[in-house]
C-alpha positions in Angstrom: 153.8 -41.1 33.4 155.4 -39.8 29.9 159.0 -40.0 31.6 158.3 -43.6 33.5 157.6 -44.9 30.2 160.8 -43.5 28.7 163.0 -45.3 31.3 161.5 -48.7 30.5 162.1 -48.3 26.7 165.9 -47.3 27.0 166.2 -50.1 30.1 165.5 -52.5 27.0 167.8 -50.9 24.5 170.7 -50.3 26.4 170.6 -53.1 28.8 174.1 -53.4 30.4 175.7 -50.4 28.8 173.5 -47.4 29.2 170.0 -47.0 30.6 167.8 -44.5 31.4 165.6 -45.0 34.8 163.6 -43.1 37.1 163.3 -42.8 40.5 162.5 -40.3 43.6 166.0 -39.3 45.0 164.5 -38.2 48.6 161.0 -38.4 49.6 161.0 -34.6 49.0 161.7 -34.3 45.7 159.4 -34.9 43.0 160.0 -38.3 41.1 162.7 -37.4 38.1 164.2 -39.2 35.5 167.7 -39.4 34.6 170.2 -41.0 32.4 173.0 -43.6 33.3 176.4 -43.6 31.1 179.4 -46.0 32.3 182.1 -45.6 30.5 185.8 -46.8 30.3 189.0 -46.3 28.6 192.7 -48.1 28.3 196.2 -48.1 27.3 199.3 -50.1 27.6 202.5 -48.5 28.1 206.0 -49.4 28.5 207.4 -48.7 32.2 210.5 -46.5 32.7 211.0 -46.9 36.4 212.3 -49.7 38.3 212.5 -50.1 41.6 214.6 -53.2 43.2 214.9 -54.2 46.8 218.4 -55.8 48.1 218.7 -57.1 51.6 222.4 -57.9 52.9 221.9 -60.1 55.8 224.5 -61.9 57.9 225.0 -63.6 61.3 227.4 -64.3 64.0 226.4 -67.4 66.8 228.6 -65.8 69.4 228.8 -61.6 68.9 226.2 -59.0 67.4 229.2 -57.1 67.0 231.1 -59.1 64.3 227.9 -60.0 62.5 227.0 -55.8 62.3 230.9 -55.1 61.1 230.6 -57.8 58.3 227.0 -56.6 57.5 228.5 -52.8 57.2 231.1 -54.7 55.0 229.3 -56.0 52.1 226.7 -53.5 52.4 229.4 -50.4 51.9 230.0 -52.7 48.8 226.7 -53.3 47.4 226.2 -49.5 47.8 229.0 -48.4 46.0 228.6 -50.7 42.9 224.4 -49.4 42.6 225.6 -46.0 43.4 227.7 -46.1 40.3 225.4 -47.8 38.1 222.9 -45.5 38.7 222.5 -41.8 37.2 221.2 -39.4 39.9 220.9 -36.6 37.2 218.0 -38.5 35.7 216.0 -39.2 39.3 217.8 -42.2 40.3 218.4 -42.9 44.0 219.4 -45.2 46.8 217.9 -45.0 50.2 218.5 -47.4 53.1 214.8 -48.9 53.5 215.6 -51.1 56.6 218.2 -52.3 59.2 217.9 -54.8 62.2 219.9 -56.7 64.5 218.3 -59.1 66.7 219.1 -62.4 68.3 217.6 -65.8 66.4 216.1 -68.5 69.1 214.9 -72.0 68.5 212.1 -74.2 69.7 212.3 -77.4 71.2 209.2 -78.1 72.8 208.6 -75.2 75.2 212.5 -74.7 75.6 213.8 -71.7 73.9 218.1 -72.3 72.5 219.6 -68.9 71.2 221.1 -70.0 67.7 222.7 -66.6 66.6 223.0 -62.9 65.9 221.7 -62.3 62.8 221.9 -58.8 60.8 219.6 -57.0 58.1 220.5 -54.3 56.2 218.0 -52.9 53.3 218.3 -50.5 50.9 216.0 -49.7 47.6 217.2 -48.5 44.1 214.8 -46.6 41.9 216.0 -46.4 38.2 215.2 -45.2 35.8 217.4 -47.2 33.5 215.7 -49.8 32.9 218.2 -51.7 30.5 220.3 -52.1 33.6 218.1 -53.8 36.4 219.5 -57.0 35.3 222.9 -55.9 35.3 222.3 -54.3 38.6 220.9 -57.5 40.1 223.9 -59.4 38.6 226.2 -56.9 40.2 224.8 -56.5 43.7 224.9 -60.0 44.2 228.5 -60.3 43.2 229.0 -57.6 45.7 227.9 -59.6 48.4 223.9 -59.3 48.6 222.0 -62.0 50.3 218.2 -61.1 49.0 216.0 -59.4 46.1 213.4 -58.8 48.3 211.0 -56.9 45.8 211.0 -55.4 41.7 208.6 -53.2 41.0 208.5 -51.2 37.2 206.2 -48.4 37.7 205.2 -45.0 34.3 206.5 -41.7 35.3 203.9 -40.4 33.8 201.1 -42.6 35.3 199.3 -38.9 35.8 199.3 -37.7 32.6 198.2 -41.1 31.0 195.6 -41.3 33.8 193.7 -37.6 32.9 194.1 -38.8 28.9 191.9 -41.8 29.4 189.8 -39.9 31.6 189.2 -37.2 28.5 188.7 -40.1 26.3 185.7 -42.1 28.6 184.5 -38.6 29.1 183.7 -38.1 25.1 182.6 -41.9 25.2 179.9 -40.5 27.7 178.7 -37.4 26.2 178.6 -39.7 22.6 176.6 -41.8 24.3 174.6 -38.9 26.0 173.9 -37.4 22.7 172.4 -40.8 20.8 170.2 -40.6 23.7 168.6 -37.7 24.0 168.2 -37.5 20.4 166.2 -40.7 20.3 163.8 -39.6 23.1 164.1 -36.2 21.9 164.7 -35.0 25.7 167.1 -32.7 27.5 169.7 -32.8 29.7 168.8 -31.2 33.0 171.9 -31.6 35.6 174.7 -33.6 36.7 172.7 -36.6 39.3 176.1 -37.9 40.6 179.3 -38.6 39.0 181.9 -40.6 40.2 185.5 -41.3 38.1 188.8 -43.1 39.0 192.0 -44.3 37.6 194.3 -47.6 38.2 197.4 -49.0 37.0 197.7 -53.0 36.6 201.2 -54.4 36.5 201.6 -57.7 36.3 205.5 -58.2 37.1 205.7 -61.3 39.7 207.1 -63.3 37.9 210.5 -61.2 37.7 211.0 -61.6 41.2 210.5 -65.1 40.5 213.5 -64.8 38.3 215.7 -63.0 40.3 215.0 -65.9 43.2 216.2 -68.5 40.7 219.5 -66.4 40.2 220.3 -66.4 43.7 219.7 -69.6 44.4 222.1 -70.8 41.3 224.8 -68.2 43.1 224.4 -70.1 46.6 224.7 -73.4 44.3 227.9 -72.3 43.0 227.2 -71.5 39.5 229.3 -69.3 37.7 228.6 -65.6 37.6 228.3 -65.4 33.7 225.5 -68.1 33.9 223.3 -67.0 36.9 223.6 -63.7 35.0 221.9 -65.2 31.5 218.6 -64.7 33.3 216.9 -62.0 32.2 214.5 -59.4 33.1 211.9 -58.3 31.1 210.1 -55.0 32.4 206.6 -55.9 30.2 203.7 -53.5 30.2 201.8 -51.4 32.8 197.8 -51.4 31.5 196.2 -47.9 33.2 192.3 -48.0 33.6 189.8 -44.8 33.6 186.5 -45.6 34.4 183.7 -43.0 34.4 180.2 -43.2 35.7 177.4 -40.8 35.8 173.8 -39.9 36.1 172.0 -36.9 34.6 168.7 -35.5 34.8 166.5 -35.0 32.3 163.7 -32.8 31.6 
């Protein structure tokens, strides 16, 4: 009776933070009480990898053939101009994400008309020189590429940051643990459950945004020097720790 009337007491005090509760976890166990602590903890930190996805696509209305030469073409291009913008010492790589050649039909009514040979050819830069995505965007379009398909800006360290705030929510919950039990001048008898996890919000759509806008001024014939005033800014990555747990008390 003692402990039931503890948990209604802290249920008023520490509405929506922390309570204390009690309930019978299987029909076999005797009823015991417990405390509840949810905890969280934050930071914002710069990014220092990019990653940027280029698509080289072209087409042909009469041979696969000639469309796949000219994709092989500009592609060779686009490669060579990352690859040397890119410092493989520090992590940085190029991989070939995807590559397909298919005929294009079109649709009049139930009648299907082959329209041409179109070519894909995908490859993915991760940086970590940040200063130079927008130089690198610049450049692979001047080297021939048809799409940014994707920028991403991602911490190196997302592990590192991620068991930091997890220390940090942990004290916040054992501070809060101690107030508690020092108010109801009660124990701690046992971790109940205990459940933690760790996520990374990056809000960067709007880059790719950008980098839509400067390809569309290149297919309208604007002058490299201009498309290439458009800049990209990498922002912030916020990282999340949350931390809940129940413990017994005596």
């Amino acid at each position: 009776m003692k402990k039931t009337l503890i948990a209604i007491a802290v249920l008023s005090l520490f509405a929506g933070c922390t309570t204390l509760s009690s309930q019978a976890i299987t029909t076999n166990q005797p009823e015991r009480g417990y405390i509840s602590v949810n905890t969280s903890a934050n930071t914002e930190v710069a990014p220092d990898v990019a990653e940027i996805s280029f698509a080289v696509q072209t087409s042909d209305t009469k041979s696969m053939q000639k469309a796949t030469v000219e994709n092989k073409q500009i592609s060779d291009k686009v490669f060579a101009q990352l690859k040397s913008m890119i410092d493989t010492k520090n992590g940085d790589y190029i991989k070939t994400a995807d590559f397909s050649a298919n005929p294009i039909y079109t649709y009049s009514g139930s009648k299907k008309n082959f329209d041409r040979y179109e070519v894909s050819n995908r490859v993915i830069v991760h940086t970590k020189s940040i200063d130079k995505v927008g130089k690198m965007i610049d450049s692979a379009i001047a080297a021939g590429a048809t799409n940014v398909d994707n920028l991403t800006f991602s911490v190196s360290n997302y592990d590192a940051q991620c068991n930091e705030l997890i220390k940090i929510a942990s004290q916040k919950a054992n501070d809060r643990l101690s107030v508690i039990t020092k108010i109801f001048n009660t124990e701690l008898d046992g971790i109940r459950t205990f459940d933690v996890s760790c996520n990374a919000n990056n809000s960067n759509s709007p880059r790719l945004y950008m980098a839509k806008n400067m390809l569309s001024a290149v297919a309208d014939g604007v002058g490299a020097a201009e498309s290439s005033s458009t800049s990209i800014s990498n922002g912030v990555i916020k990282i999340y720790a949350n931390l809940n747990a129940t413990f017994f008390v005596k």
